[in-house]
C-alpha positions in Angstrom: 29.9 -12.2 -47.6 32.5 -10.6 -45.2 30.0 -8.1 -44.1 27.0 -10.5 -43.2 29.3 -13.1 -41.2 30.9 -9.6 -39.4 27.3 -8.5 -38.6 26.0 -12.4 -37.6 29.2 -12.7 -35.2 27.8 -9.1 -33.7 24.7 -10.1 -33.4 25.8 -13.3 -31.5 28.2 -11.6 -29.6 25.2 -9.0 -28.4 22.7 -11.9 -28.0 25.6 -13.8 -25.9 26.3 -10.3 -23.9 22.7 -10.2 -22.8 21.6 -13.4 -21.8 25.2 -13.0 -19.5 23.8 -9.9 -18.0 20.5 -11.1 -17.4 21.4 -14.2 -15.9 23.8 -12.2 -13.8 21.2 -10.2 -12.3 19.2 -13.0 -11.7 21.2 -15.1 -9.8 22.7 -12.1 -7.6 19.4 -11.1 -6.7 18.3 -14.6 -6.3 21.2 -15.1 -3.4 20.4 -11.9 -1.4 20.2 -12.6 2.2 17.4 -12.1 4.2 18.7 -10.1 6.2 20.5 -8.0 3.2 16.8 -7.7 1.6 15.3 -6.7 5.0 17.6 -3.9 5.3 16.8 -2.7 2.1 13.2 -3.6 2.4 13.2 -1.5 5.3 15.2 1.6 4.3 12.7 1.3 0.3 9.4 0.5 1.9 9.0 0.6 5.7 10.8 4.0 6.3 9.0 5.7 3.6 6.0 4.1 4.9 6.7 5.2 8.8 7.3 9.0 7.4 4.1 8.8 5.7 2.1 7.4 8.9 3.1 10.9 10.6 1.7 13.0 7.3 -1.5 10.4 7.3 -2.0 11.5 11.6 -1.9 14.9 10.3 -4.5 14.5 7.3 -6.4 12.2 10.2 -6.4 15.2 12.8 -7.1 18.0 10.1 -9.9 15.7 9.2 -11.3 15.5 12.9 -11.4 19.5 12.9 -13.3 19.7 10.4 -15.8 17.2 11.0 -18.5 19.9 11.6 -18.4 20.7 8.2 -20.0 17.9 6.0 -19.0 19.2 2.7 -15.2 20.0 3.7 -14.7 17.4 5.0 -16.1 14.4 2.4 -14.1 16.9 -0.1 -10.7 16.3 1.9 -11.7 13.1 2.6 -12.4 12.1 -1.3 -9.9 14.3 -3.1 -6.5 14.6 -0.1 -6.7 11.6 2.4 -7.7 8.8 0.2 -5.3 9.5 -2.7 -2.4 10.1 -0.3 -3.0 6.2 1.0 -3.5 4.8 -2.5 0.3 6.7 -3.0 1.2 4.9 -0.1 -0.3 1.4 -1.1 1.8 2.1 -3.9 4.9 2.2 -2.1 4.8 -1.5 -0.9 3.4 -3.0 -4.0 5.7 -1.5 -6.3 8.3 -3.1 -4.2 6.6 -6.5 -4.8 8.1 -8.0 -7.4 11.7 -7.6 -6.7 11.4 -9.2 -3.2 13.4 -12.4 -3.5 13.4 -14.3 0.1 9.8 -15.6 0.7 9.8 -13.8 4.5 10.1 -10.5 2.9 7.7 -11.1 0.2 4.7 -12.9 3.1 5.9 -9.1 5.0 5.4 -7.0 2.1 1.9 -9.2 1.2 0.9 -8.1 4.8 1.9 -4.7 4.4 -0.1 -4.7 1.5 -3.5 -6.2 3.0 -2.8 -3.3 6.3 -2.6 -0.8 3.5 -5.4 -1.8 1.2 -8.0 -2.4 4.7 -6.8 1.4 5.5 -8.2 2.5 1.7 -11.2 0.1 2.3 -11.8 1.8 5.4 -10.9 5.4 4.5 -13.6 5.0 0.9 -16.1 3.5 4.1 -15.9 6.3 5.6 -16.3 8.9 2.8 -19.4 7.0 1.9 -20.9 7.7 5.4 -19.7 11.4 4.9 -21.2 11.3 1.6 -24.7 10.2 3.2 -24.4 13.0 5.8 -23.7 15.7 3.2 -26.8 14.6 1.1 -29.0 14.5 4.4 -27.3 17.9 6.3 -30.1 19.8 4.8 -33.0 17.6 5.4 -35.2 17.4 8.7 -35.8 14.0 9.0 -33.8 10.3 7.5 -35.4 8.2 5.8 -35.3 4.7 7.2 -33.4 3.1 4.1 -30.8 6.2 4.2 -30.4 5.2 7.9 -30.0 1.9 7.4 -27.5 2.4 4.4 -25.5 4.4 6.8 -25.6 1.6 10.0 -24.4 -0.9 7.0 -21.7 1.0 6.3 -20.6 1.9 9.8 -20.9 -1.7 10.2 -18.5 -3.1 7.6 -16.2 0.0 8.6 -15.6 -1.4 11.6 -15.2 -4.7 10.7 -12.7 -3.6 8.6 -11.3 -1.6 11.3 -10.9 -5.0 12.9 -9.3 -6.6 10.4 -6.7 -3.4 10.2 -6.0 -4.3 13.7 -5.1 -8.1 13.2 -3.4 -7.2 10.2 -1.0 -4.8 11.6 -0.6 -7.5 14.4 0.6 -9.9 12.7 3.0 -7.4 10.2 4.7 -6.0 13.6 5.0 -9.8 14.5 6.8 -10.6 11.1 8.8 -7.3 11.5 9.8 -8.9 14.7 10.2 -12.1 13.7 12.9 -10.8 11.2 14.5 -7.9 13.3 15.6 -11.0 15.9 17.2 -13.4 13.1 19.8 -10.4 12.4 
């Protein structure tokens, strides 16, 4: 009888223990500043995310010099450039859920949409070098194969449009929250 009431007052006290720490957490993440999340917003996700533009120019201008071959470059397209930008979608929307103040999370949903136009565009792109490898051998397109490949060039550069308003409006909340500090 000792025992059980022991080990029910344990229990209680473990139950009590947790729900203390959890709520804890909670409400001290729930009263972060804005400008104490942007900080670490920007050390977590936009620092990370500046280094890897530099590594991405790289992959971009390796890609460029290489554009004369077809095969090389859909294979660095498809198997070293895309995955690097899915790592770096990552980045910002492994950060998501533990954004608190609603002008970090609308930044980070941004960042997202810039980053998952860039993949859009990138897996465009490897389509059209996909089309050129399959026709590098062949004397003449057919018409559908051409227009498969305007289509595609097409929505790329709609997309590349939408990457540009996109990264607008992200350096205007960037901005927007560098001037409130």
């Amino acid at each position: 009888m000792k025992r059980s009431i022991f080990m029910f007052f344990l229990v209680l006290l473990l139950a009590l223990f947790l729900a203390a720490c959890n709520s804890g957490n909670g409400a001290e993440s729930q009263n972060i500043s804005v400008e104490k999340e942007f900080e670490e917003y920007r050390k977590n996700v936009l620092e990370p995310l500046d280094e890897r533009s530099f590594e991405f120019a790289e992959m971009f201008n390796h890609s460029a010099s290489i554009i004369e071959q077809p095969e090389e470059s859909h294979r660095y397209m498809e198997e070293e450039v895309i995955p690097f930008m899915e790592e770096t979608r990552k980045i910002a929307t492994d950060a998501h859920d533990g954004l608190v103040n609603e002008e970090i999370k609308k930044l980070n949903e941004t960042t997202i949409k810039y980053l998952d136009l860039t993949v859009d565009s990138l897996q465009k792109s490897a389509e059209l070098s996909a089309i050129e490898v399959a026709t590098a051998d062949v004397d003449t397109v057919t018409e559908e194969t051409y227009q498969k490949a305007v289509k595609i060039h097409e929505e790329n550069m709609e997309l590349q449009e939408k990457i540009e308003r996109t990264g607008a409006e992200m350096d205007r909340q960037i901005d927007a929250l560098v001037n409130e500090q």
